[in-house]
C-alpha positions, 0 to 999 in steps of 0.5 A: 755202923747205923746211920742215924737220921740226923747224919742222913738230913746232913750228907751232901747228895752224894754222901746220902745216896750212898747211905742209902744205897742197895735198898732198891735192887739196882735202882739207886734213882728211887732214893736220889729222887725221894732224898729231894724232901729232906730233912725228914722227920722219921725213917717212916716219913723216908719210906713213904717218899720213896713209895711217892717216886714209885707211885709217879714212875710210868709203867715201865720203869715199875716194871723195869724195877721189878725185872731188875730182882732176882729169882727165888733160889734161882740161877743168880742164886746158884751161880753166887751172882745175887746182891749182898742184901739179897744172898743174905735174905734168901739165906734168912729163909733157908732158901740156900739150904732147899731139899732137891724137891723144895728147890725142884718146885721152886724152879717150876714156880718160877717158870710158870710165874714168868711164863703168866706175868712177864717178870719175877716172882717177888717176896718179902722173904724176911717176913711181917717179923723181919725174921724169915718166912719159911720155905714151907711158906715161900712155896704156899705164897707163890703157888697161891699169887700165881692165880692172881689177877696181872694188874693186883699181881704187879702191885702185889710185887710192888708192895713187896718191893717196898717191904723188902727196901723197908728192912733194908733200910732198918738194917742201915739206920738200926732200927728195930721195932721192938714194941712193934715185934712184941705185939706182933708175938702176942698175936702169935703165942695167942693164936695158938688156942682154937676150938676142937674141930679146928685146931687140928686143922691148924685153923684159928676158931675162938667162939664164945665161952668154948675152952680156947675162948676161956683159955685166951681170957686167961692168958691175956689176963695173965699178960695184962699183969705182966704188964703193970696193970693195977687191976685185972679181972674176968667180968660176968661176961667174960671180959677181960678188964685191966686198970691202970690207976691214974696219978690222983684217986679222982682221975677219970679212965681213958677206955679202949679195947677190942674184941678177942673171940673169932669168926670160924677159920679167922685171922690173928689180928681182928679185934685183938690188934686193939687190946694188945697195942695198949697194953705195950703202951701200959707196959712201956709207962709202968717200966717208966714208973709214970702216972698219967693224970687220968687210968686207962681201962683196957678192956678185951671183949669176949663176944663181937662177933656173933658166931656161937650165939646171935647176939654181937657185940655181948662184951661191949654191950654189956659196958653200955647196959644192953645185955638182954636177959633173952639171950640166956635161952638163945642155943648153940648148934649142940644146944647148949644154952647161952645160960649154961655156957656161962654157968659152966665158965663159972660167970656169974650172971646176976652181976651182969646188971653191975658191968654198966659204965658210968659214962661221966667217970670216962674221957672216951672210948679209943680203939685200934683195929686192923682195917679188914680192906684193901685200902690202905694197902694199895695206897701203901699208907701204914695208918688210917684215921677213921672218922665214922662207922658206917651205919647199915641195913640189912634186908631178907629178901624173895622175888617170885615170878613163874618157873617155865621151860627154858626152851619153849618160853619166848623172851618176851614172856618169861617172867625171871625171877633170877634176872630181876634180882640180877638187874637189881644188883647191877642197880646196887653197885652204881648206886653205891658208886655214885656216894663214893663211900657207899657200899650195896651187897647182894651176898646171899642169891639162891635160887631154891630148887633150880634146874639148868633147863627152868626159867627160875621162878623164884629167887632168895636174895639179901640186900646189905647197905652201908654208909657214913652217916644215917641220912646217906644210908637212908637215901641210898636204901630209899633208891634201892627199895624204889628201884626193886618195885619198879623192877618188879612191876616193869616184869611182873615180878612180886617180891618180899623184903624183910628188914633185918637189921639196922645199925645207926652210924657211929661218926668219929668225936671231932676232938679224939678224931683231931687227936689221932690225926696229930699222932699220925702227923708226928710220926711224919706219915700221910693223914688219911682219912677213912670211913670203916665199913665193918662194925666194932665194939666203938659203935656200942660204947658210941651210944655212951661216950665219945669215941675214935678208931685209927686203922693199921694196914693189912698184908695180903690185899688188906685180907680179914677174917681170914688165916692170910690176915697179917701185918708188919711189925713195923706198921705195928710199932707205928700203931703202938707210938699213935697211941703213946703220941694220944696219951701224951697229949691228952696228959699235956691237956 
């Protein structure tokens, strides 16, 4: 039988523990401590409680609660001694069923995981889905984490421990996130187009206008109609657009979306998080048979990220009027043009002029993104409330000094181009730091034509500033720019430094900010306010209407633009009831 939430804020002390027993590997003192809050709101309010008691824990009894898990497939295991949660998740995995190699490896994992951190190798065996990783998985993970740092590694068993009492305790309270899983499946069956070259490799690779680019428009439009949309089509871009019509012909539109193509080798989630949550939401109201007083317009952007061609942000650029005829010409590695591309895909691109939004027929601009940042996940914080998307600059960059003989130019008369930049990026890191919410990369440094015995006397380097708002990005590149001349001349250095991009903030709408703030709140989980350091198609429509994005926790480190990008089912659901949560009260107002 599940409990219900009601009967768990009812139960005497005793009686709630008990429903609450095994969901912590023999730590019932986790859930005694968080059960102090009640009544609680949600089961999400509860798991954040207990991740609260932990984050209060000294340091050994974290490492006491780990200490406390079983080995995977390991002798607690074999000698039938596991807890009856934890025989029935290493069961779901097939961890029972190992070939004699898979259960060889395993063991030799452990002990080589034991030997370099001191306790147990720990995975949420069941899974993002809840369903199982398989052992194929299992094997890749461990192998992979043993390389980990100790400190992110305890925190990473940590994560995993709470994942783990997560599905346990759905288990106990019948709790399925069942819109969470179907979104979560979306991601799944769509991954499965990827450019040649890639596919084979197993790889997601999904660039503008190739046949996978062309085969996800499609199946997102055919799971937009499946859906209930009123209206779907292909623009002259390559946006998929679905309509959900509002009660009355005079509504306005709620606008939101994402991107669907990828970077080279990419995650699942990055872009299309944001085109398949709403379309749950418009499912859910279609099911219902309900109109809201104002449509909304769903729109999955065929171009954010600038991989086939150098222009970024086509797809949302071309709603806001800045599609520019000069990137027709602009040639892709094989030297088609962006003309011929779109030609071939049967775009047509005289009704490209056509695609720009009347700002006045919208209430706004919303977007759902994965965070693509370790923050929420180290906090252990589901959602994430964005209130700007940092403005930033971009600067290409050489310092010239003299190349000379490693062994016989004394110190004090070395003129190092390398060091210079280097004293220049230690220069970066404390600047930034000192905002708290600024960010300096030198990502690119070369040093063209180097030797192990010549004192480089050049050096190529790019400079990528980020911040919340324009006036903070501006000074901190004003004291970067000071900073490279003054190093330049202290060691009679010359540089260059070339301005090459530069993107104006985009803060959060206060009103639309407030609305996901009171959605997040609802579902009883912490409000945390973030800024997004990456760029997304909200700055574009920004330049138009009003705008705000709500983050959803990563796996892995909070990974992005990379194949370990992930995220639960359950954290998914809570993404897809904020949304539902903003369409009720904009429906209320």
């Amino acid at each position: 039988m599940a409990w219900t939430l009601e009967q768990l804020n009812a139960a005497s002390p005793a009686e709630a523990l008990q429903m609450l027993d095994g969901l912590y590997e023999h730590s019932p003192w986790i859930a005694e401590a968080a059960l102090q809050q009640r009544p609680f709101r949600s089961l999400a309010q509860l798991k954040y409680a207990m991740v609260q008691v932990l984050n209060g824990a000294g340091l050994e009894r974290l490492l006491e609660l780990i200490r406390a898990h079983p080995e995977l497939a390991g002798k607690a295991m074999v000698a039938q001694a596991l807890t009856t949660e934890s025989t029935n998740e290493q069961s779901q995995a097939g961890l029972t069923h190992c070939t004699p190699e898979e259960f060889a490896r395993i063991q030799q994992l452990n002990a080589d995981y034991n030997a370099r951190f001191g306790f147990p190798f720990i995975l949420a065996v069941r899974g993002p889905r809840g369903t199982g990783l398989s052992r194929q998985e299992i094997i890749a993970t461990f192998a992979r984490r043993l390389s980990n740092h100790p400190d992110f590694e305890r925190a990473e068993a940590l994560r995993n421990i709470h994942r783990i009492a997560e599905i346990r305790l759905n288990d106990k309270f019948g709790a399925e996130p069942v819109l969470g899983n179907d979104v979560w499946d979306w991601h799944e069956r769509l991954a499965q187009h990827s450019d040649p070259g890639y596919a084979e490799k197993g790889q997601l690779t999904v660039t503008y206008l190739t046949d996978a680019h062309r085969a996800c428009a499609q199946r997102i439009s055919h799971w937009m109609r499946d859906c209930g949309f009123d209206e779907v089509e292909i623009d002259a871009v390559g946006n998929v657009v679905g309509r959900y019509k509002p009660a009355t012909p005079d509504g306005k539109y709620l606008m939101t979306g994402s991107h669907y193509d990828t970077v080279r080798n990419g995650g699942k989630y990055d872009g299309r998080l944001g085109i398949f949550v709403p379309m749950a939401c418009v499912r859910e109201l279609h099911r219902q048979a309900r109109r809201l007083p104002f449509g909304i317009e769903v729109v999955a952007f065929a171009e954010e990220e600038g991989q086939r061609y150098k222009a970024t942000f086509l797809g949302s650029g071309a709603l806001i009027g800045d599609f520019r005829n000069e990137w027709l010409d602009q040639k892709d590695a094989d030297g088609i043009t962006m003309r011929e591309a779109m030609q071939h895909a049967g775009l047509c691109i005289g009704d490209i002029p056509k695609l720009r939004r009347d700002a006045a027929r919208y209430l706004g601009f919303i977007e759902v993104h994965i965070e693509q940042g370790p923050v929420l996940n180290e906090l252990d914080i589901p959602l994430g409330v964005v209130t700007s998307i940092n403005g930033g600059v971009r600067y290409v960059c050489e310092m010239l000094g003299m190349a000379s003989h490693a062994g016989t130019t004394p110190m004090d008369r070395r003129r190092d181009a390398a060091l210079g930049v280097a004293e220049l990026a230690l220069y970066m890191e404390q600047r930034a730091a000192r905002d708290g919410d600024s960010v300096a990369t030198i990502g690119m440094l070369q040093v063209p034509g180097g030797s192990i015995n010549v004192v480089p006397g050049k050096c190529s380097f790019s400079l990528d500033m980020r911040a919340p708002t324009d006036a903070q990005r501006d000074a901190m590149v004003a004291d970067v720019l000071a900073q490279l001349e003054e190093i330049a001349q202290r060691r009679g250095l010359q540089y260059r430094a070339e301005l090459a991009m530069k993107v104006a903030a985009a803060p959060s709408a206060p009103a639309w900010q407030h609305r996901w703030e009171k959605a997040v709140d609802a579902l009883g989980v912490p409000v945390y306010r973030m800024p997004s350091g990456a760029g997304h198609d909200a700055m574009k429509l920004h330049e138009i209407m009003a705008q705000a994005m709500l983050f959803v926790r990563g796996l892995h480190g909070g990974i992005s633009h990379n194949p370990l990008e992930s995220s639960t089912a359950d954290d998914i659901q809570l993404a897809v009831d904020a949304f539902s949560h903003v369409l009720e009260q904009l429906a209320a107002e």
